[in-house]
C-alpha positions as CSV (number, residue, x, y, z in Angstrom):
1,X,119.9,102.3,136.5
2,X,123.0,104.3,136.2
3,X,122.4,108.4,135.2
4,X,123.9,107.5,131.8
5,X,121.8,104.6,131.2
6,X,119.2,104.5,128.3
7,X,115.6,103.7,129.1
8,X,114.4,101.3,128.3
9,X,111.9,103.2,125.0
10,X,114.4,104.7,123.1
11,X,116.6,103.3,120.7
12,X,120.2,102.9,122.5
13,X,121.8,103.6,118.6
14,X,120.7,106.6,118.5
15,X,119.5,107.8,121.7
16,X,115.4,108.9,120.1
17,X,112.4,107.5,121.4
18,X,110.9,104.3,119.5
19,X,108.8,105.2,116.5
20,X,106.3,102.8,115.8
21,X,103.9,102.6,112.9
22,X,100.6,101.2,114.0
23,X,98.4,100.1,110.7
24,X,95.1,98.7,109.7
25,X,96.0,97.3,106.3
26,X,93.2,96.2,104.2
27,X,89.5,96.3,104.5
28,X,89.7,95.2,108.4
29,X,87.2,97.9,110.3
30,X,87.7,96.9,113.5
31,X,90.4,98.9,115.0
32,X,89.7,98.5,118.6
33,X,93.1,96.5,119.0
34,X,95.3,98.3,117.2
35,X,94.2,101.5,119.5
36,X,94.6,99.4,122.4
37,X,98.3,99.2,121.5
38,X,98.8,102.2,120.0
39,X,97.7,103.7,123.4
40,X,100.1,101.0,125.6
41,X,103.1,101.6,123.1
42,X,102.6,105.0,124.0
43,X,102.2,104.9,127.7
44,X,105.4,102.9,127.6
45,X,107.1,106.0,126.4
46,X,107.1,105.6,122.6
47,X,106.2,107.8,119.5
48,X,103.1,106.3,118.1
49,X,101.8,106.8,114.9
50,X,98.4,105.2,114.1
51,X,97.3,105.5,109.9
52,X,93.3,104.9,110.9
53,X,91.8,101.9,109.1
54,X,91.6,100.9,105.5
55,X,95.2,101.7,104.9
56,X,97.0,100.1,101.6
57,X,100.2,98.4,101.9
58,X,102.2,101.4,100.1
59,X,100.3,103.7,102.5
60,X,102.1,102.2,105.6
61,X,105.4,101.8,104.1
62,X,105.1,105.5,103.0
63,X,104.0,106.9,106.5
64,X,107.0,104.3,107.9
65,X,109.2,105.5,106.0
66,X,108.3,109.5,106.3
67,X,108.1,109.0,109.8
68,X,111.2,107.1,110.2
69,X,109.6,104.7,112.0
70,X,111.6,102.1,114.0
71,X,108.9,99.7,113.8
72,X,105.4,99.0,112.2
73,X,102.7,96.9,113.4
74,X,99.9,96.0,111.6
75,X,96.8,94.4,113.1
76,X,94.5,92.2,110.7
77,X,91.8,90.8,111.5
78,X,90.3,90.3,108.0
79,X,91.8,87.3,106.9
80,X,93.7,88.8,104.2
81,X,97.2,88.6,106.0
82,X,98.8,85.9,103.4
83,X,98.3,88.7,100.6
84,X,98.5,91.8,102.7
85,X,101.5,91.0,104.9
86,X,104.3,89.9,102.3
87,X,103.4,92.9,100.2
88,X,104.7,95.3,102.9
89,X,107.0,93.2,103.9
90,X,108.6,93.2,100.5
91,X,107.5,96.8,99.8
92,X,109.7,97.8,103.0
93,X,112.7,95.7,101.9
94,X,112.2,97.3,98.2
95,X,112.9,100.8,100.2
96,X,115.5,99.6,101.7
97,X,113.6,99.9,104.8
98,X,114.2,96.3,106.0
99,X,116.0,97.4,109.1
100,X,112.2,98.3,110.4
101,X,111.2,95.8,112.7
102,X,107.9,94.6,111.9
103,X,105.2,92.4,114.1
104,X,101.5,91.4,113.2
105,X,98.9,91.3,115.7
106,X,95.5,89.3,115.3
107,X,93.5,86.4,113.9
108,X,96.8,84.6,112.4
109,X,96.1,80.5,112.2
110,X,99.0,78.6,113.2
111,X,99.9,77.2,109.9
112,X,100.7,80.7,108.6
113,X,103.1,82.1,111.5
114,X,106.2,80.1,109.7
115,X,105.9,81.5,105.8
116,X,105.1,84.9,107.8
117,X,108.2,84.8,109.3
118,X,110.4,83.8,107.0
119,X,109.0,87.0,104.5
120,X,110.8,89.2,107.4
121,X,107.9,89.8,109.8
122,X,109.8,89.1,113.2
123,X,107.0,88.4,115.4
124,X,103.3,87.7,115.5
125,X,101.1,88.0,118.2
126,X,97.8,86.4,118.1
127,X,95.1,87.0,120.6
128,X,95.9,86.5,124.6
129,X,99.1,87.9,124.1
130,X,99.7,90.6,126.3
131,X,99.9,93.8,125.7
132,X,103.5,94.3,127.7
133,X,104.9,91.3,125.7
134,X,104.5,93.1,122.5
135,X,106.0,96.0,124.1
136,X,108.9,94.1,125.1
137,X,109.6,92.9,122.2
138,X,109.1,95.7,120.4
139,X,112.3,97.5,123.1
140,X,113.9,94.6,122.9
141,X,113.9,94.4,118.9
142,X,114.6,97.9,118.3
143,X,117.0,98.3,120.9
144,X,119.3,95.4,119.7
């Protein structure tokens, strides 16, 4: 890599680190994932901000939006993604925030990945993905 060359965690349009929102939306208590990642995005040099559990959908678009968050992943276990996800999805395009990339980690059956996608999440990962494929996407999807 050249002297001049970005790495590989920070935003090339702007030169900052990767800011990533990492949420528990709902009533999900089991955060034991999302501070897995929270820890590995972090380790792989980006700014990590994790909300804690039982956060609403306005809460993480707030905090993504204060923080100025490049990306926000949410990890559900609960069940409750069909309701949970398209209201932040929506909630971020109503802020005009749809530029933020965000992914969804956990317990999402098959038959839901397509609608998920097509309300602007642009990726899903459920479990057995690996934790430097969700931070290559994550560089990658930021970074493009």
């Amino acid at each position: 890599m050249s002297a001049d060359a970005e790495a590989p965690e920070k935003d090339r349009s702007t030169g900052r680190k990767i800011r990533v929102v990492v949420a528990k939306p709902g009533l999900d208590g089991h955060d034991r994932g999302a501070k897995i990642i929270a820890r590995a995005l972090r380790d792989a040099g980006m700014e990590v901000i994790y909300t804690g559990l039982h956060q609403t959908p306005e809460q993480i678009v707030e905090t993504a939006l204060q923080e100025d968050a490049h990306a926000v992943g949410l990890s559900i276990l609960s069940g409750a993604h069909m309701t949970l996800v398209p209201k932040i999805a929506r909630l971020l395009k109503d802020e005009g925030a749809d530029d933020v990339v965000l992914v969804v980690g956990g317990t999402i059956p098959k038959d839901d990945v397509a609608e998920l996608k097509e309300l602007g999440v642009a990726e899903i990962f459920t479990p057995g993905s690996s934790v430097q494929e969700i931070i290559d996407f994550i560089e990658k999807s930021v970074s493009s």
